[in-house]
N, C-alpha and C positions, 0 to 999 in steps of 0.2 A: 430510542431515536430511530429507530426501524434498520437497525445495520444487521447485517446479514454476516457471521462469524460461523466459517467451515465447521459442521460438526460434526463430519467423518474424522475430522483430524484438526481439534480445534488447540491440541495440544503443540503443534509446529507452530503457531502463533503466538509472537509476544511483542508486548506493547510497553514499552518505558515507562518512567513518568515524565508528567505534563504535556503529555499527546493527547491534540485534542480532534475529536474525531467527530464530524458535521452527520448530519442527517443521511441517513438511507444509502453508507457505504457498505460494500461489495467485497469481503476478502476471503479469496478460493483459493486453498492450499493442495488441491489435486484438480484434474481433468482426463476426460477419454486418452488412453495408455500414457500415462503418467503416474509417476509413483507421489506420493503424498511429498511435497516437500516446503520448505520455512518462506513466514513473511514476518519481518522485525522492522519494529516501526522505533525509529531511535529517536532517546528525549528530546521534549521538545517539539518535534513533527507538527504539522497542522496538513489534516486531510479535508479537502473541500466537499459540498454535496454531493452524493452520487458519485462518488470515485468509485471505480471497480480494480480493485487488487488482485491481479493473479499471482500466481509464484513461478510458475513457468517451471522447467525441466530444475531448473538448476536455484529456482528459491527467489527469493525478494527483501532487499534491505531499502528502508528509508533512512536516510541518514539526520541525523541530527539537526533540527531545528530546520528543515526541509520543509516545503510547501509545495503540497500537488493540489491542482484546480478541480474547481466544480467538474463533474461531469469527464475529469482523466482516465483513460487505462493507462493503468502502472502494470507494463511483461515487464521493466529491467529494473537495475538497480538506479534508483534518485541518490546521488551524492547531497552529504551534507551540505548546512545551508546555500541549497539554491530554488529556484523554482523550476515545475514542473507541472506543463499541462498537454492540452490533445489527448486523442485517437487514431495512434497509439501515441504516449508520452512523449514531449520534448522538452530538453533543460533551454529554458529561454533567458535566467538570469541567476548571476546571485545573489544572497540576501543582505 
């Protein structure tokens, strides 16, 4: 599906089951002086097209049965079930 999963450090990323994960998503577990760090996508989750996932300094959780929109930057953490979309993320509801 053309998703692009860090492979300097594809091991900081895990993915639950029944996460389902849309076309041409983006998840980056380092950047310029940053150290390699986690994105956990918890059961459940649904990521829209084209999300781009960073982990930022301090890492990245999707919570559980969470929905982040086409086309979102995920810097923070998405509490479970709620929704979450823009650039950069905002929680606009819950599920």
């Amino acid at each position: 599906m053309k998703c692009y999963l860090d492979d300097m450090c594809y091991d900081k990323i895990t993915i639950e089951d029944n996460v389902i994960i849309s076309y041409g998503v983006y998840f980056s577990s380092h950047g310029k002086n940053q150290g390699h760090t986690s994105i956990s996508i918890r059961k459940g989750a649904y990521i829209g097209m084209r999300a781009n996932i960073l982990s930022g300094k301090n890492g990245v959780v999707i919570g559980e049965s969470a929905v982040v929109g086409a086309g979102a930057l995920v810097n923070k953490d998405v509490p479970a079930n709620s929704v979450a979309v823009g650039v950069p993320i905002r929680i606009i509801s819950k599920v």
